[in-house]
N, C-alpha and C positions, 0 to 999 in steps of 0.2 A: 535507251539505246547506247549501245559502248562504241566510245570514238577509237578509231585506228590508233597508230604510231605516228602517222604522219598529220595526221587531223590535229591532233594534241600540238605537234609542233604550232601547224598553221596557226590555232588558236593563240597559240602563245607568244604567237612573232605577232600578229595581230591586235594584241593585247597594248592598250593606250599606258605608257609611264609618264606619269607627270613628274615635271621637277618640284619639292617643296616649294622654292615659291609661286611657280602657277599652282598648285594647289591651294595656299594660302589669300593667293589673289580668285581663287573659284571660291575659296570658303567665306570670302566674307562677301563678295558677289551675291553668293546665295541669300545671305544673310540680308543684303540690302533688296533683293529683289522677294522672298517672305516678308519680312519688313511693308515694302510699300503694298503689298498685296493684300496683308492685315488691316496696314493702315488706312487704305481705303474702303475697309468694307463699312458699311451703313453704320454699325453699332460701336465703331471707332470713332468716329468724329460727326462733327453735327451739322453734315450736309455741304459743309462749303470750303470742303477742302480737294482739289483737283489732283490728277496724279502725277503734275511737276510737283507739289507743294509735298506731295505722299513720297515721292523718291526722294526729293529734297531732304526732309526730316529722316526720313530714314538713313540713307548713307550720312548724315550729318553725327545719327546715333549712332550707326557701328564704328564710324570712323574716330567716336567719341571727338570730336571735332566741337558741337554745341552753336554754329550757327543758326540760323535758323528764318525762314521768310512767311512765319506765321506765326499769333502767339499762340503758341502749346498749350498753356491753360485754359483757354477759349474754346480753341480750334476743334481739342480731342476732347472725349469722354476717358471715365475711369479707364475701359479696356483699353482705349486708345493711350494712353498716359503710362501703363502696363505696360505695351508691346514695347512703348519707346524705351524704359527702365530697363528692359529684358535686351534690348538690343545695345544699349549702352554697356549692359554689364556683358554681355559675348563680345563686343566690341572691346573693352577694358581686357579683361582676359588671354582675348587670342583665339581665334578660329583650331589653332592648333595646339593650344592648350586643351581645351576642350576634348579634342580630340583623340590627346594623348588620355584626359582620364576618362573617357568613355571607352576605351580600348581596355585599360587597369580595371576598369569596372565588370569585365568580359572574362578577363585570364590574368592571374598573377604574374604573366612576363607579356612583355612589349615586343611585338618583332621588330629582326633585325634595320628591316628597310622603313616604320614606323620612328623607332629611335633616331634614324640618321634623320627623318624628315623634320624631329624633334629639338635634336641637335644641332639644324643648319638654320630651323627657325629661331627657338630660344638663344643660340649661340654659346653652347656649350662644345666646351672640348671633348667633354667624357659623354658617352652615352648612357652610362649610370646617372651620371650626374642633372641628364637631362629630364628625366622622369623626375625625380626626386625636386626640382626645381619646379615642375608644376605642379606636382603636389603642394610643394608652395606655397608657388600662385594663389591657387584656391583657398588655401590653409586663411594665406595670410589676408587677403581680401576679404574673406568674410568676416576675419574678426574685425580690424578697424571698419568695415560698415556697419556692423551690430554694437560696436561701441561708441559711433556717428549715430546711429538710429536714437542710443537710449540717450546721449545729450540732447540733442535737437528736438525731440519729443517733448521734453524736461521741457525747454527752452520755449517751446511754440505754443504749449497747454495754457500759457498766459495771454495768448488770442485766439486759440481755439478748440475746439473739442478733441478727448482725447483721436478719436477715430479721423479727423483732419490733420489732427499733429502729428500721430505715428504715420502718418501716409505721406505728408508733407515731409516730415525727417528721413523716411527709408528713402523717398526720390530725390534726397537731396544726398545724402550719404555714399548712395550709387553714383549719382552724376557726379560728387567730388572726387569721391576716391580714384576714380577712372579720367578723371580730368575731361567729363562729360560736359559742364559747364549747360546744361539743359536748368532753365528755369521754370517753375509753372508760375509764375508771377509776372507780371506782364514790362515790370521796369528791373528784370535781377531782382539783385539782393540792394537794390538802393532805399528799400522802405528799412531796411535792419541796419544801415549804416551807422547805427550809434546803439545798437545791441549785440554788447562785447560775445556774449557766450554762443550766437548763431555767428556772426563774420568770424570767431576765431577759430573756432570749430571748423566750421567747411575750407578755411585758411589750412590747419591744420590737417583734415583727410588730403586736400590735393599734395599739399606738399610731401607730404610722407607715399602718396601714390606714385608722386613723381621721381622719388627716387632714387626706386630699382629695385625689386625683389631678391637680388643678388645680395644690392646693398644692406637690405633690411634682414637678409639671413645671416650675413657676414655680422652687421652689428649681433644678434642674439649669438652668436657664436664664439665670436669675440669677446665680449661685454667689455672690452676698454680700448684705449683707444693704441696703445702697442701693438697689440696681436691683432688688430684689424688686417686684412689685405692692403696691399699698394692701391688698389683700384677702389677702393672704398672709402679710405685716408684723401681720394684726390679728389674723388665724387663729392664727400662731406663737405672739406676742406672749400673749394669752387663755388659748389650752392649755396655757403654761408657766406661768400664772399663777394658773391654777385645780388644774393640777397640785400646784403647790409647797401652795397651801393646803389643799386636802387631804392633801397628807400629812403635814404639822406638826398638823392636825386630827385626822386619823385614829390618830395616830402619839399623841397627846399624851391622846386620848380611852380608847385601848386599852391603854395601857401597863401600868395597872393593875388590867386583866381578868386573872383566873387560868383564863379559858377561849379566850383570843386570844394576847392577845403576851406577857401576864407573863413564862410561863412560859422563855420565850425570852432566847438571850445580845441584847446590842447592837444587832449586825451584823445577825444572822434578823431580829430586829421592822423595825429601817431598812426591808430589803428586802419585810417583809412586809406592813408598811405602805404601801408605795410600788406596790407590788402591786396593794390593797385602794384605793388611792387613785387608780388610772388603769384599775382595772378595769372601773369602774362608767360609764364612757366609752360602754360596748355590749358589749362583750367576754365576759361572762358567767363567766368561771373562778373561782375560788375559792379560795384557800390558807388561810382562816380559815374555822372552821364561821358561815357569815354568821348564821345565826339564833340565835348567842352573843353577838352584837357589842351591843355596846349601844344605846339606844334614839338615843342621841344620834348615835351613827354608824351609824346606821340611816337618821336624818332627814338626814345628811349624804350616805349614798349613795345615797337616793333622790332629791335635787337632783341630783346628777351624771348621775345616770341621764338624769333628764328635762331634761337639755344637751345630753348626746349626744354627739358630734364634728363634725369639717367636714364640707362639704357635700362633696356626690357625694363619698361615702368609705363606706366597710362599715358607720360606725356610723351608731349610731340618733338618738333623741332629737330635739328643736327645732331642734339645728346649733348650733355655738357662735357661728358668726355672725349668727345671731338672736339670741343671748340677749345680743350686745356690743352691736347695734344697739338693742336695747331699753335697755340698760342706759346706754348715752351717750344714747338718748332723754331718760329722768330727768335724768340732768346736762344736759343744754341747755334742758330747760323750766326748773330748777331758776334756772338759771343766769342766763333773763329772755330766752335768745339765739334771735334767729329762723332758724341755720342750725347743723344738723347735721354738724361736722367729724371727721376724724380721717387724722392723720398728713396734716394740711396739707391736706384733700379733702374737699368736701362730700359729704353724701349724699342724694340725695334722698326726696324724704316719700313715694311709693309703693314705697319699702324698709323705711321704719318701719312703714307699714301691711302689705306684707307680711308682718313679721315679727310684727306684733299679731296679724295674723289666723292663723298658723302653731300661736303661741303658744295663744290662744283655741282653736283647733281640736282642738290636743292636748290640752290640758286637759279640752276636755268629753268626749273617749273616753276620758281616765282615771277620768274621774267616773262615767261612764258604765258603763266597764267594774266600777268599783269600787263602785257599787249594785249595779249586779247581783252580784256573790259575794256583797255581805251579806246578800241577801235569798237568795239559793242555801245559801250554808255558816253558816248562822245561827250554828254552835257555833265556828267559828275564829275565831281574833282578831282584831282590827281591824288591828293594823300588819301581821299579817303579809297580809292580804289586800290591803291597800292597796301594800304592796311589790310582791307580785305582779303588781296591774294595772296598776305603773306600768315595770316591767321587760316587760311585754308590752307595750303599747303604746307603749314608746322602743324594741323588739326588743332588750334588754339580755340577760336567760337567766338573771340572780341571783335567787334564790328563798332563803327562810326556813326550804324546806323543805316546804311543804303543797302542792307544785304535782300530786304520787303520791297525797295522799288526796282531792282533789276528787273530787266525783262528775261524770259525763259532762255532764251542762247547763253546771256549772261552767268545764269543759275544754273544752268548744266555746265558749263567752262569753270565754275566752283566746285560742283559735283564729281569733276573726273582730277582735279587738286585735292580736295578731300581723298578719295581714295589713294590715287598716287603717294598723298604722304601720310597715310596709314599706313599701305603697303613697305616704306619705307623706300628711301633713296637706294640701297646697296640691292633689297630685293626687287625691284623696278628694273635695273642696270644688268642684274641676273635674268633676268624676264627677257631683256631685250636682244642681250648679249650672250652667248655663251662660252667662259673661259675658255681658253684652248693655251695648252703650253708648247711652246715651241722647242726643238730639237737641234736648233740653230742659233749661235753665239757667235754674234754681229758687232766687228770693232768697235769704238768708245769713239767719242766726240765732242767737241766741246761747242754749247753752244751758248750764246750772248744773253745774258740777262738784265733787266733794269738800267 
């Protein structure tokens, strides 16, 4: 049947446009509601897993987040073990990564209104550039897991069969790279705490997952450290620099815990420290009982947490590059200077503001989330609740421990901080808000600070 002129209209005024990020917040939606529908079927898990525990683990996997209020190696079968891997790695990726190269896989050109949705996700300026970035993605993610798979293979075949070891390395490779922090071992990684070649390994994927895909093309591009970008020299530059101090931190705080590292020669604490010190990036694994660690390193890894790593990268948090731009903010107001530089480059002041508002944003979903458990779990303790809400909403996965005894309000007030900061702070604020520019230029004022 042939529609009129006017019918074609109606259709087309009728016709639903989503903005990129409601789109991205429906695509991983989906993914979390497939997800728990899988995960509850029969041949998933072994009978005694309910469908909080099935929502739960799922948005935990897309959010690549790695909490978790069952143990997964128990709980799930093979398939079930699968579907989480698969969601981990969509989650790691990008619902709109994805998307972009399932569209490339269709036609050799991207549309117009595909690319910008590309673009305002990835956060690219060019629309060429935006494709070509998740090609990427893909590119670059499968190699460092197929190069995670054949160490950790290597590494595990001295406890178990090849066919436990390659399966045991792919879902560890996955959950590193993506900064999934999913264990199938019921205590993390604290049975490997003194087996260099598995903690440095999965050390090693998260931290190169964390980033930034930008980063890690900019170095191949680059190969020195001259003709790097600004933004890659600061990214580097800051992660090797917050790294080093937490682990002289961590390292120097735990040393004389007799439930951490005491116990331990030299060499183990070094390593286990270095661990516990780049874990806290988004990563979620554990080779120390976290809820031994001291208070002090406590408060030290919940700062890390709420850092994060680079942008577009698996991990969570504010993005280290917010938290440098804030941080040379302070130094240049301090300093009396009216321009924001670094490595020779200004920046400009709707980057600071960005980064306040990022900061601001996450902050009030920690707060947010962290009233509500005290008013939920009245009887648990304050740090550890507070840990918790702030490993959910960075999608970090380190827990103190109490994330199995919450009751189900509790667990779903985790569940919508998970997704919140996967979705991210700026596309959240987009969600809520819609810019609108004004046409009206309203005198100046002065108003009182500090």
């Amino acid at each position: 049947m042939r529609l009129s002129k006017h019918e074609l209209i109606d259709k087309k005024q009728n016709r639903i446009n989503l903005s990129p990020p409601s789109l991205l917040a429906l695509g991983f939606l989906s993914f979390i509601i497939v997800g728990t529908i899988l995960l509850k079927l029969p041949f998933a898990n072994h009978g005694d897993v309910d469908w909080m525990e099935a929502l739960f683990t799922a948005t935990s996997a897309t959010t690549i987040t790695g909490l978790s209020v069952v143990n997964v190696g128990d709980a799930y079968t093979l398939f079930g073990k699968i579907i989480i891997m698969l969601l981990i790695q969509c989650g790691g990726l990008g619902f709109m990564t994805f998307a972009i190269l399932a569209a490339l896989s269709l036609s050799p050109k991207v549309g117009l209104k595909q690319q910008i949705m590309a673009q305002e996700t990835i956060g690219q300026t060019s629309l060429a550039r935006a494709t070509f970035t998740a090609k990427g993605v893909l590119i670059y993610s499968l190699f460092f897991e197929c190069v995670g798979t054949i160490i950790l293979t290597m590494a595990w075949m001295e406890h178990y069969d090849f066919k436990h070891a390659f399966f045991y390395a792919l879902f560890y490779s996955i959950s590193a790279f993506n900064n999934g922090g999913f264990s199938l071992f019921p205590n993390s990684l604290m049975s490997f705490s003194d087996q260099y070649m598995v903690t440095f390994t999965i050390s090693m994927l998260y931290m190169v997952g964390g980033l930034g895909f930008l980063v890690l093309m900019d170095i191949k591009r680059a190969k020195r450290w001259k003709t790097l970008s600004t933004n890659s020299k600061l990214i580097l530059s800051t992660i090797a620099g917050l790294n080093l101090f937490a682990f002289i931190t961590i390292w120097a705080l735990e040393a004389g815990n007799p439930l951490t590292l005491a116990p331990m020669s030299i060499g183990d604490q070094a390593l286990n420290a270095w661990f516990h010190a780049t874990v806290p990036r988004s990563s979620g694994f554990n080779s120390l009982e976290v809820s031994s660690m001291t208070d002090a390193s406590t408060l030290v890894t919940m700062m890390l947490m709420f850092i994060g790593g680079g942008s577009l990268s698996t991990a969570g948090g504010i993005k280290v590059g917010t938290f440098i731009i804030m941080v040379l903010s302070v130094i240049t107001f301090l300093r009396r200077s009216d321009e924001l530089t670094v490595f020779k480059h200004s920046i400009p002041h709707h980057t600071t503001f960005k980064a306040l508002a990022v900061i601001a944003i996450t902050s009030t979903l920690i707060l947010i989330g962290f009233f509500t458990l005290l008013i939920l779990e009245p009887n648990k303790r304050f740090l550890d609740l507070l840990f918790e809400a702030v490993s959910a909403a960075c999608t970090v996965g380190l827990s103190r421990g109490v994330t199995e005894d919450l009751g189900h309000a509790s667990q779903f007030a985790l569940i919508l901080l998970m997704f919140a900061g996967r979705l991210g702070p700026l596309t959240l604020a987009y969600l809520i808000a819609t810019p609108k520019k004004s046409r009206v230029s309203h005198p100046s004022t002065e108003i009182q600070i500090g």
